[in-house]
C-alpha positions in Angstrom: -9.0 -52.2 2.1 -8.3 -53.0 5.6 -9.6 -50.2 8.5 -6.2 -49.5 9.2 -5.3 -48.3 5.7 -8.8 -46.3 5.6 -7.5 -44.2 8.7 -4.3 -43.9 7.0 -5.7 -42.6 4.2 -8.1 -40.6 6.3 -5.4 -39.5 8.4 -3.2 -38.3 4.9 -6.5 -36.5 3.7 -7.2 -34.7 6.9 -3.2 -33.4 6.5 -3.7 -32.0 3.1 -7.0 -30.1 4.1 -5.1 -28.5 7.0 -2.1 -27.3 5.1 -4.2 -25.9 1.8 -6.1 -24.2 4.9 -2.7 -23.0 6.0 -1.3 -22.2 2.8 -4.9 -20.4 1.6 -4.5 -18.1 5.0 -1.1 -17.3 4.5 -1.4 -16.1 0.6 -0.5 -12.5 -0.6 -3.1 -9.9 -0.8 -2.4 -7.4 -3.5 -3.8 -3.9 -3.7 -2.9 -1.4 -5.9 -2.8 2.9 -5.9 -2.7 5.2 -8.7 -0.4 8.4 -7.6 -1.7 11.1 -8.7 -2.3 15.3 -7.8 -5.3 15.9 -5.7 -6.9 19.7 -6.1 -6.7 21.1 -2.2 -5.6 24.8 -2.6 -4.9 27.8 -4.5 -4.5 27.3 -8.7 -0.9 28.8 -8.0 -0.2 25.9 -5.8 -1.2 23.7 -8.8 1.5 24.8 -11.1 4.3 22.9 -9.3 2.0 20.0 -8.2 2.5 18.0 -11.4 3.8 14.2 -12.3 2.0 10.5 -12.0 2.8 6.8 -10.7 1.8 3.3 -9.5 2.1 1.4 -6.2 1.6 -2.1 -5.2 1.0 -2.8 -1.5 1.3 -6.8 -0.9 -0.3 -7.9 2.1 1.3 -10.6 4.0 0.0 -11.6 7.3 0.3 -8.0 9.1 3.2 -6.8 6.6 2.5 -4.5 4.0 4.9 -4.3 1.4 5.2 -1.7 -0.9 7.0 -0.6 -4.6 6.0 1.9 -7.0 7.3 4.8 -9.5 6.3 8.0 -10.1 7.3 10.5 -12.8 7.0 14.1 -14.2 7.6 16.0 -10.4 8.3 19.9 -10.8 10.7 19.2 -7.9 12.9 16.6 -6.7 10.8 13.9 -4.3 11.3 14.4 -0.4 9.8 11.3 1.5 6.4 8.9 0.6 4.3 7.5 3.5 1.3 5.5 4.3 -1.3 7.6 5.2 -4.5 6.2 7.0 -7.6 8.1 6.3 -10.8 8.1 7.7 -12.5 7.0 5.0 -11.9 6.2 1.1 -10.9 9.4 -0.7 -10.1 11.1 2.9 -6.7 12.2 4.3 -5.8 11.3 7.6 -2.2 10.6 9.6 0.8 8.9 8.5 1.2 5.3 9.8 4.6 4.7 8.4 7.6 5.8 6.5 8.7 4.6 2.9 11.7 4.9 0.7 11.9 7.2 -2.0 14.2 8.1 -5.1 15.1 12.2 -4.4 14.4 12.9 -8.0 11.6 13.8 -10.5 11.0 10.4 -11.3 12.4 7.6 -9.4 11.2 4.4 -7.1 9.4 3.9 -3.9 9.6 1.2 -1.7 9.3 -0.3 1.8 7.1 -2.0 4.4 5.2 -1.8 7.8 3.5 -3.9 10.2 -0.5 -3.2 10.3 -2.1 -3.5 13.7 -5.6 -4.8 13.1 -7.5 -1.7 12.8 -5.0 -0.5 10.1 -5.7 -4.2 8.4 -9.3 -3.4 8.5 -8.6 0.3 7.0 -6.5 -1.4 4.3 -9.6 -3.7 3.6 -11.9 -0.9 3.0 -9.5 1.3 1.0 -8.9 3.9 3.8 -5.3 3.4 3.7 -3.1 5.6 1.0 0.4 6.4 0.2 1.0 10.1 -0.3 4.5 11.6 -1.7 6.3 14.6 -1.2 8.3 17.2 -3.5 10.6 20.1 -2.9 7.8 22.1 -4.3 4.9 20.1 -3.1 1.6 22.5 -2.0 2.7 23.7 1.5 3.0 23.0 4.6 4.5 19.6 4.4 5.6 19.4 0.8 2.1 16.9 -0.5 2.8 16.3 -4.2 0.6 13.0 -5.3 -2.1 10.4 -3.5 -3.0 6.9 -4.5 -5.4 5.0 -2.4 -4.6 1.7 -2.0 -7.8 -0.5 -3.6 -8.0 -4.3 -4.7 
């Protein structure tokens, strides 16, 4: 083998390294949230606050992408968000909108850009999609909560 074809070859090597780098970088993070009631008022309050669903948040570069269900609402569903909480299990503000079904059982999709500290909330299961119902515990409607976990 002459040098030549050895840097060639080295050369061809070097390229594959650098694009499974790339490719590794660039794969899909999946996280997933169970939606479910959380108990934060009155027991009258948890009469209408009923149902259950999934989500799937894919994480592509800073774009979070999101579809779920949910099922079983007292009450037609209003909006979902992401939520970003201060800590796992914690509420905290919304961060972006979502697409939602207006039924008692329906879809919910969408997707947002993540600055870096909402990346690094996502990584430590701070961030949360919360959705709302016509007869949701008041103010704002809050039906069901699924942190968003790997």
């Amino acid at each position: 083998m002459t040098v030549k074809s050895r840097g060639v070859i080295a050369a061809a090597v070097a390229a594959l390294v650098v694009a499974g780098a790339v490719l590794s970088a660039q794969s899909n993070e999946k996280y997933s949230a169970r939606l479910a009631w959380v108990p934060i008022s009155g027991a009258n309050d948890r009469l209408n606050v009923t149902g259950k669903g999934t989500a799937t948040a894919t994480l592509s570069g800073t774009k979070l992408s999101v579809t779920g269900t949910f099922e079983g609402l007292a009450a037609a569903a209003t909006v979902a968000r992401v939520h970003q909480g201060v800590a796992r299990g914690a509420r905290g503000p919304a961060i972006g909108d979502l697409v939602v079904s207006k039924g008692t059982s329906g879809t919910i999709t969408g997707g947002i850009a993540l600055t870096p500290e909402q990346l690094a909330s996502l990584k430590q299961g701070h961030l949360y999609i919360q959705l709302h119902s016509e007869k949701g515990i008041a103010p704002d409607g809050s039906n069901l909560w699924g942190w968003f976990l790997r």
